[in-house]
N, C-alpha and C positions, 0 to 999 in steps of 0.2 A: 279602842272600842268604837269607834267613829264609824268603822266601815259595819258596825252589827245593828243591827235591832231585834234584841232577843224579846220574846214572848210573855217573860220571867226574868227578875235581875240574872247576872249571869252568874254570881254565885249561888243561888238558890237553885239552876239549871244545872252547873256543875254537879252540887252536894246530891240533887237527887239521883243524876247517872248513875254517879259514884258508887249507893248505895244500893242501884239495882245491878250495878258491874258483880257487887261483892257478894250479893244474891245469888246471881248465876255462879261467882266464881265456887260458893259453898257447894251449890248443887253437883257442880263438874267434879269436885273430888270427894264428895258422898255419893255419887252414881254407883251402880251395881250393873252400871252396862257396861257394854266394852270400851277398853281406855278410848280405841278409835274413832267410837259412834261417837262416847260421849263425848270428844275434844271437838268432831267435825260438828255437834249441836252446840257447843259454846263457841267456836267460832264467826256461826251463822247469827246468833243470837247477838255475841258481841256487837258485830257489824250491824245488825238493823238497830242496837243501841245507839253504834256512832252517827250511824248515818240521821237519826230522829235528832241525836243532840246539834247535831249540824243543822238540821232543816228549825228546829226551834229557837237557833241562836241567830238567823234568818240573814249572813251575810250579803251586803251589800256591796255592788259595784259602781263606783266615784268614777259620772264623766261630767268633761266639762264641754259645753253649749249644747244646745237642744234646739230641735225644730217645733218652735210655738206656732199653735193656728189660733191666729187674729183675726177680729171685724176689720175689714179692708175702706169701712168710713172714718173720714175724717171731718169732725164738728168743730169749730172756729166759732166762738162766742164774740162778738165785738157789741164792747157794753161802754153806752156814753154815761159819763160820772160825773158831767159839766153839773153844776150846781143848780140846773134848772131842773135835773131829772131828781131834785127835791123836793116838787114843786105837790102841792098836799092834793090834785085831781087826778090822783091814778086811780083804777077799777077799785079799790075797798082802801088805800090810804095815799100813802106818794106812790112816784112814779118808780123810784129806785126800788121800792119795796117790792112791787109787781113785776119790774124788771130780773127781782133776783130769784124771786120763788116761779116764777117763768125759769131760768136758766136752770135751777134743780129738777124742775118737772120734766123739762127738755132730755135730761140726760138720764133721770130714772127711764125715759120712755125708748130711749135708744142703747140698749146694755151692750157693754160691750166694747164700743166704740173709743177713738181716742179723740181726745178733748182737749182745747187748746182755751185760752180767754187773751184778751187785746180790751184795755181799759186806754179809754180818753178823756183830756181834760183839753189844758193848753198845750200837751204833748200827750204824744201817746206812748203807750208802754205794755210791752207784751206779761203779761204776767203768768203765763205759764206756758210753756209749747205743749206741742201734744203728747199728750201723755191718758194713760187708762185708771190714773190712779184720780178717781173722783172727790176723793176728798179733799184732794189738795184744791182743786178748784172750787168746790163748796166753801174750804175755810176762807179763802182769798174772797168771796164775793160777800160774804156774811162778814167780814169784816172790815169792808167801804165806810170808808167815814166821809162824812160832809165837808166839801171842799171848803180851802183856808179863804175867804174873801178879798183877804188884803192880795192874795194871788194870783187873781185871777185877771184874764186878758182879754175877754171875749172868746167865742168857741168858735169853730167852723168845720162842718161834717166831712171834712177830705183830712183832717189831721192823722187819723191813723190809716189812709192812703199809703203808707208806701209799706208797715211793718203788716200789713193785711196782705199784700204782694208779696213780700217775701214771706211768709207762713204760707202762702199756696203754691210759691213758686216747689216749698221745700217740700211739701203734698204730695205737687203734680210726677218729681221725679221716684217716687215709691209705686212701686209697679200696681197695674191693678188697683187705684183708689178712688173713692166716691169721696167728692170733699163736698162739703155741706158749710153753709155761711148761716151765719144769725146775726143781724146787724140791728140790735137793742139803743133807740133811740126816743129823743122827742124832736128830733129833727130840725132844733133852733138854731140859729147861725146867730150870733152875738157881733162877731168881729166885721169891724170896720174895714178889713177886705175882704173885696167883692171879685178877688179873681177867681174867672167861671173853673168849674172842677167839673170830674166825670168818672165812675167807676166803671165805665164802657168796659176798657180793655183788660180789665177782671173778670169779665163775666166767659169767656172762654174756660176757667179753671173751675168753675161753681157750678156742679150737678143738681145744688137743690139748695132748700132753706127756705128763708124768708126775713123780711125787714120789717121789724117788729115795732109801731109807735106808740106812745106814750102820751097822754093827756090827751086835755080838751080844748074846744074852737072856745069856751069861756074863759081857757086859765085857769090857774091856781098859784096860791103863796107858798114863797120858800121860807125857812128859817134857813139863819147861817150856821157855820162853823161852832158858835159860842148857846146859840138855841133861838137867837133874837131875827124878829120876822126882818125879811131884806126890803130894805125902802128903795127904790128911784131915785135915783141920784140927783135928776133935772128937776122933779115935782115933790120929793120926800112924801108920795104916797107908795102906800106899801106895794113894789114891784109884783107884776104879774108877767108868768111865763105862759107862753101858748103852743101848744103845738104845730108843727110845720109839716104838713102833710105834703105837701110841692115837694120838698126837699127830699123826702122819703119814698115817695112814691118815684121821683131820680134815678136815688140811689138802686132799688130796687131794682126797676130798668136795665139798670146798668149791670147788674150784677145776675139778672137772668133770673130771677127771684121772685116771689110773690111781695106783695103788698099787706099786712094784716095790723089793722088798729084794733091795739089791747081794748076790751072791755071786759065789763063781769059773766059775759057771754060765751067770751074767746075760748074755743075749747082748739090746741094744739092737736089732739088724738090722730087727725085723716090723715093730716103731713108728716106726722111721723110714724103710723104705719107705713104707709107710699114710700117712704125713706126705708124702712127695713124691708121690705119688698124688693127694693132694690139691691141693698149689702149683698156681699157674701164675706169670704174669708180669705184671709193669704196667708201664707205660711213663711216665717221670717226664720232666721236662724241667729239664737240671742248667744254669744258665746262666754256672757259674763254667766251666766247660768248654771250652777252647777247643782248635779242629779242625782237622787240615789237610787240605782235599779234594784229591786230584787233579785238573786242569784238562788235561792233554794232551793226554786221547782228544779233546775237540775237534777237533783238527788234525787225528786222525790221516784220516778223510774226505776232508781236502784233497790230504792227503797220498799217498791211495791215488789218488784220482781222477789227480794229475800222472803216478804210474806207469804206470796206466792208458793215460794220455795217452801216455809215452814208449815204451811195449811197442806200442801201437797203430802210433805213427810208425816203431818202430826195424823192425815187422814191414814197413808198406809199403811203406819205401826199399829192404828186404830185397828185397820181390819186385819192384820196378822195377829192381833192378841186377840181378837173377836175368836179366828178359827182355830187359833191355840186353846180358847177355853172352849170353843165345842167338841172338838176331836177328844178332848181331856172327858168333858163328861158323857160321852157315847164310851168310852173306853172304860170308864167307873160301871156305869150299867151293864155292858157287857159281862164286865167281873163280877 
């Protein structure tokens, strides 16, 4: 039954043919016409039963892969998760919290599209490639927890540098693609190395986006892992994070991108019209994909043509018993 999708269980489809076969079949040998007429009208009649029971039980035809038309954008989320971007001066709480209801907004505003996310701390780690299925990257980003302290090394914003090159390099080779970066930061470099970096030679694969900052020239305090505010290590006053605008306004550069520091202002809308302006569509061929086509309308042709057939017949017995009853009553008057 795989290949059907009847209209009605199929035995309730069955029972009622059944009962109107056994209908006609009384009527064919209680006829008072000729055995000929009437076997060639239960034959006709037969067949536009079978043929209805056929179109109602709505056979289907099983193929496997299909040609899907796709958003030909590809969105790249790179979201920093260093323990500063806890830090409580983001536009209405921290900066993770704006950073991640930014990344829903982003992708309600681009439908469609496939989406990939790249999370950094002391390593980076791609946490999902691209893919259209949004939820998966909603759950992943709503369920960020507050880095472990005892872990941590210091940051520096080239860390996820090279899994950001290879998710565009894997971009650039799919025919036809508009790749789009989002580089979700506060731009602080922690770490005691100072070797100079550059997203220059990335910015050849990046059509659009932007690098998106985080906090303020004031600061703000983190709580850790456990809830307890982060003190300074060198003074045990409670640690303050700042944003690094230098740093970001770089990276941007480099990657051919605008520049936008989050506030309670920042409305994303222009850049992402401007981005779907630009999309179109490609058309992939998925061959894990399997289809069920409908096959019915075939019949239905056969189908019309028999009623055709039977409205043609039902009209000209119509009008031979017409002139049989006027002949009959000119013939009565007469007498």
């Amino acid at each position: 039954m795989r290949n059907l999708n009847p209209v009605l269980p199929v035995p309730a489809l069955i029972a009622a043919f059944s009962l109107a076969f056994l209908i006609m079949l009384i009527a064919w040998i209680r006829s008072r016409e000729s055995r000929i007429k009437s076997t060639f009208a239960l034959i006709r009649r037969a067949a536009i039963l079978a043929l209805t029971l056929v179109i109602a039980l709505r056979p289907m035809k099983e193929e496997h892969g299909t040609d899907v038309r796709l958003s030909n954008t590809d969105v790249l989320f790179v979201l920093d998760t260093t323990l500063s971007m806890w830090a409580d001066d983001g536009p209405h709480s921290t900066r993770i919290k704006a950073a991640q209801d930014d990344i829903n907004d982003i992708m309600d505003g681009l439908p469609g599209a496939n989406f990939a996310l790249i999370t950094f701390q002391n390593d980076s780690n791609v946490a999902a490639p691209f893919t259209q299925d949004t939820e998966t990257i909603r759950r992943y980003v709503r369920n960020i927890l507050t880095p472990n302290t005892e872990h941590l090394a210091g940051s520096r914003m080239d860390v996820p540098y090279y899994d950001i090159e290879n998710m565009l390099i894997s971009s650039d080779r799919k025919e036809n693609r508009q790749i789009i970066v989002f580089f979700l930061s506060d731009g602080e470099d922690t770490s005691l190395d100072d070797t100079p970096y550059s997203y220059e030679a990335l910015g050849a694969f990046v059509d659009g986006g932007a690098v998106i900052g985080y906090g303020t020239e004031k600061g703000g305090h983190m709580n850790d892992n456990w809830g307890f505010m982060v003190y300074a290590s060198d003074s045990w006053e409670a640690g303050v994070s700042v944003i690094d605008e230098d740093n970001l306004e770089e990276i941007a550069d480099g990657l051919g991108v605008e520049y936008i520091h989050r506030d309670k202002s920042t409305l994303f809308t222009p850049l992402l019209e401007e981005i779907m302006e630009d999309s179109g569509t490609v058309t992939e061929r998925n061959s894990e994909y399997t289809f069920y086509g409908d096959t019915y309308y075939k019949y239905v042709p056969y189908l019309t043509g028999l009623l055709v057939l039977e409205l043609f017949i039902a009209i000209r017995d119509n009008a031979k018993a017409r002139k049989k009853y006027v002949r009959k009553n000119r013939k009565e008057k007469k007498e």
